[in-house]
N, C-alpha and C positions, 0 to 999 in steps of 0.2 A: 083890711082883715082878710083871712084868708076864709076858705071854704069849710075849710077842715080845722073847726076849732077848740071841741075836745079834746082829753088828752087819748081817750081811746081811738078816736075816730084817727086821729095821725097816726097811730100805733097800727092798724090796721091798714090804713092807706101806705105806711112803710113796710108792710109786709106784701101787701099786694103788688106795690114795685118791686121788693125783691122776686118775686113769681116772675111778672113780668119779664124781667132784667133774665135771668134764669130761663127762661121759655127761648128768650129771643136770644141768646147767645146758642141755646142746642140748634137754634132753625140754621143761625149762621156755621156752627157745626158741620151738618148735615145737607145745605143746604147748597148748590153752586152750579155752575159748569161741569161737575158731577155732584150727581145727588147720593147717598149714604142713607139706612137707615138705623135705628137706637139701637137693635142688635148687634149691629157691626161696630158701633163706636165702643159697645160694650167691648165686645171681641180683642179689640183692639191694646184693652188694656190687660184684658183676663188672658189672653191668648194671643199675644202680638207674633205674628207667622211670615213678617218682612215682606208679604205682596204690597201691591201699588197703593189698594185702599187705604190699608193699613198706613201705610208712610205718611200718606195724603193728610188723615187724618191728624195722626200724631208729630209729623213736624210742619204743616200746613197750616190745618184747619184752626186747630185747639191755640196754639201757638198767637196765630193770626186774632182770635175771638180776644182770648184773654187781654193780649196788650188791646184792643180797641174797648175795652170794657174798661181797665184800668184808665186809657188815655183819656178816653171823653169823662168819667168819672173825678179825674184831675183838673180837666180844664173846667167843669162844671163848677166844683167846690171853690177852686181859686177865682174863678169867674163873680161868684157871691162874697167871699172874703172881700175882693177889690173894691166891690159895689160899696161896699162896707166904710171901709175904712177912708174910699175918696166922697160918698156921698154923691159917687157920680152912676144916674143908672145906664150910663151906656160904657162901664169901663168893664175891662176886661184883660186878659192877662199880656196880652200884645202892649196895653198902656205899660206895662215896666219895661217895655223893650225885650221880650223873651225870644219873641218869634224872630225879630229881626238880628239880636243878637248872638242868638244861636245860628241864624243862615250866615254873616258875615266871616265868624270863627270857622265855619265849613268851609265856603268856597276861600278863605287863605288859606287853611288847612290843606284842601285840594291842590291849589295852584304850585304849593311849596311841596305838597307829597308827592303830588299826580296819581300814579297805580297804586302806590305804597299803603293808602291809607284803608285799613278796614270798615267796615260793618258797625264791628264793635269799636273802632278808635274813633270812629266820624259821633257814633253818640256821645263818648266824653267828650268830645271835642264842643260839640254841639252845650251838651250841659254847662259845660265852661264858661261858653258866651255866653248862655240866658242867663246863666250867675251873677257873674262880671258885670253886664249891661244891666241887671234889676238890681245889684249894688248902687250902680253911677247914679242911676234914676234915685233909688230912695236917697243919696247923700246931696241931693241938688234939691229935692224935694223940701229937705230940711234947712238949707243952707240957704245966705241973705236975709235983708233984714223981715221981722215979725214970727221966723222959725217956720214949722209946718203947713203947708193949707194946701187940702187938697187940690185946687185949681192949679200950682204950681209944681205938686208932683205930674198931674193929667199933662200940660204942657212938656217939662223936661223928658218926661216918656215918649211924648208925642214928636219931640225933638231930635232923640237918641235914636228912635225907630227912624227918621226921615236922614238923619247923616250915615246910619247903618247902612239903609238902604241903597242911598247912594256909592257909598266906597262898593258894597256889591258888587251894583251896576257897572261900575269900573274896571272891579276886575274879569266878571266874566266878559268882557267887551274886551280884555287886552288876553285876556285866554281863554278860549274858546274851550279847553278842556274842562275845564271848572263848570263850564254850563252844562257838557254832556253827562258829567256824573253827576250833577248835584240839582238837576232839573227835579227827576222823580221824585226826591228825597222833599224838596223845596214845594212841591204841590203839597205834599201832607198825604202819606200812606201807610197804611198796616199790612201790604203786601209783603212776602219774603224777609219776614222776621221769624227768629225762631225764636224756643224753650230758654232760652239761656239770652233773649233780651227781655225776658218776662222779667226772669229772676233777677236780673242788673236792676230794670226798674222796680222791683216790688219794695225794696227797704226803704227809697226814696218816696215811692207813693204813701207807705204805711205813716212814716216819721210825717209828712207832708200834712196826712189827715188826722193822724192823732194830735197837732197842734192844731189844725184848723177846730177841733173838737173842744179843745182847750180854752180856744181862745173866744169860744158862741156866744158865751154869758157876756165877755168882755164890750166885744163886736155890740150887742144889741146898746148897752151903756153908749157906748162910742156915738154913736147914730145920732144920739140924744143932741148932740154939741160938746164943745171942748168945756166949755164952763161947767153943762151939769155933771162931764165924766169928769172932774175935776175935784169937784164939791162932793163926787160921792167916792173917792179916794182912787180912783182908777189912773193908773199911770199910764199915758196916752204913749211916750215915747214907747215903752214895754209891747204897749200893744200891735204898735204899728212895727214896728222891728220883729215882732214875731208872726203876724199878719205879711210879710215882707219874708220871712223867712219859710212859711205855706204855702206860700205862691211859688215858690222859686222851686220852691219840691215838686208839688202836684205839676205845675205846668212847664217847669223844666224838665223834668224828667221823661215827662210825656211827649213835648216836642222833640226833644233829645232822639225817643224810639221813633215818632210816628212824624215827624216834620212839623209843619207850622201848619195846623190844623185849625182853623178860625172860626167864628161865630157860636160854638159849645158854648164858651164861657157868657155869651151874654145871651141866648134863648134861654138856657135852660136854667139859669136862676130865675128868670120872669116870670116863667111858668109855673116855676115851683112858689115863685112867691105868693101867685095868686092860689093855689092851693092851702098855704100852711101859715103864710104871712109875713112877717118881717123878724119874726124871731129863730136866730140863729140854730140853736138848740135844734131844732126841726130842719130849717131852711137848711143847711150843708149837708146830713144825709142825704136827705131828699131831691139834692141836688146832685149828688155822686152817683144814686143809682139811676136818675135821669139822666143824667150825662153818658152813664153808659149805655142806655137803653135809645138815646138816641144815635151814638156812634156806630152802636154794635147793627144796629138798626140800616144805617146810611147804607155801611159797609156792605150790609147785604143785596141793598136796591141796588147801591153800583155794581155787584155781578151781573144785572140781567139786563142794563139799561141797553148797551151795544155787546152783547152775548157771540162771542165768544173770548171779544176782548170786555176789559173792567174799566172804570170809569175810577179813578183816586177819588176814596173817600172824603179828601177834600176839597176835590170839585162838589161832589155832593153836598157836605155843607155847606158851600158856598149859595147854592141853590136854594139853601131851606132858608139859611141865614138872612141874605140879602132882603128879601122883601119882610121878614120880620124886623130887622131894624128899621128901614124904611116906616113900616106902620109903628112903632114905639115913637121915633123921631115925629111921626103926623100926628100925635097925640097930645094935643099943646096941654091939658087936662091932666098927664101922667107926672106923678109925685113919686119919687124911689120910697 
């Protein structure tokens, strides 16, 4: 059970994260290698005057916050879906193979483009593979004998990510060009994005969470076992194909802008589980705004760790991450 178990008392505490989430995206605003204050950001839009600020702000800053608020908000939500629907509480959105399928599609991409390849054509590209590869993964999932069970989708992902990985490794070893432009992208950053990679990802994030929303009531049946979702008319295929079709939004689309940004998906459900508890309905909000209040968050710290240069926001998760799996895995007592 979680902490927060009236219906007011969540109501409130989801209001209080959006403040939150809200507060820490204006710090990330305002906040950097140069600092800005609330008047100027106003300025900015009421009276935009082309100086440095100003630009900073509005193709920088805002730009820069937004996608990392959407991104971690993605990975968070799909992160709790997955948890869901494998019954595994250390899965996360990397198990359908996104992260790795998206990096493979890039660096061929690169190698066969070299200069050619854009900004904006390396995210379709990127989207492509996390598609494609959480396609393969759910249809293996399902395939041979007894049908679905989560042990055998966790595996085939775990499978799909480890031969991705390798063809990678191949290529950048036979072309060293594919390394130099696809390194940064490959750490996981919300550096040098603009307005117009908001907007690519925003229709993909919206469709992403209004099925994750869909599907909450579904999701909590599901948990139950196959027999009682069964008995109580839930059609498990439906759900996991549209479960599978959430993930591939939220966290395709996200890695697509921001690279393979890891550990989001599996903090930030835990934590919200222990707040609100195991019911969806709650838990996927409350997971979207934590997810962004932790990325928008990171983002921030990695401006000032080695100041004047930035640390990839997903180096930073990687920091928070690592020792919170760690102690989840040291937890012989933890039940999802």
């Amino acid at each position: 059970m979680g902490v927060l178990q009236s219906r007011n008392a969540r109501l409130w505490g989801l209001l209080g994260g959006l403040v939150l989430l809200l507060a820490v995206m204006l710090m990330s605003i305002l906040l950097g290698l140069q600092n800005f204050n609330f008047s100027m950001l106003l300025d900015t839009y009421q009276a935009f005057n082309g100086s440095t600020e100003h630009m900073i702000i509005r193709d920088t800053r805002v730009p820069r916050t937004l996608i990392g608020a959407m991104v971690g908000a993605g990975l968070a939500a799909s992160g709790a879906v997955m948890q869901a629907i494998t019954r595994n509480p250390l899965a996360s959105p990397s198990i359908f193979g996104i992260n790795s399928g998206a990096v493979l599609c890039i660096v061929i991409a690169i190698a066969v483009l070299g200069g050619g390849l854009t900004m904006s054509g390396m995210i379709w590209i990127a989207f492509a593979g996390a598609a494609l590869t959480a396609l393969l993964v759910f249809v293996l999932g399902f395939s041979g004998p007894g049908g679905f069970a989560p042990v055998k989708l966790t595996l085939a992902g775990s499978a799909i990510a480890a031969f991705s990985a390798s063809i990678t490794s191949g290529i950048i070893l036979i072309d060293k060009q594919s390394l130099d432009q696809a390194m940064f992208w490959m750490i996981g950053s919300v550096v040098n994005r603009s307005i117009e990679h908001v907007t690519a990802m925003l229709p993909y994030f919206a469709a992403g969470m209004v099925v994750a929303l869909l599907l909450a009531r579904a999701l909590n049946v599901a948990m139950l076992g196959d027999d009682v979702s069964k008995g109580l008319g839930i059609s498990l295929l439906l759900v996991r194909a549209g479960a599978c079709v959430s993930v591939v939004l939220l966290a395709g689309s996200g890695v697509a802008v921001a690279g393979p940004i890891a550990f989001v998906g599996i903090v930030v459900p835990h934590l919200c589980r222990s707040l609100v508890g195991h019911d969806h309905r709650w838990l996927i909000p409350y997971c979207a705004i934590g997810g962004g209040i932790l990325l928008v968050s990171g983002d921030l710290v990695s401006r000032f760790i080695i100041m004047p240069k930035e640390v990839p926001v997903g180096v930073a998760m990687a920091l928070i991450g690592v020792p919170f799996l760690i102690y989840i895995v040291r937890r012989k007592s933890y039940v999802l």
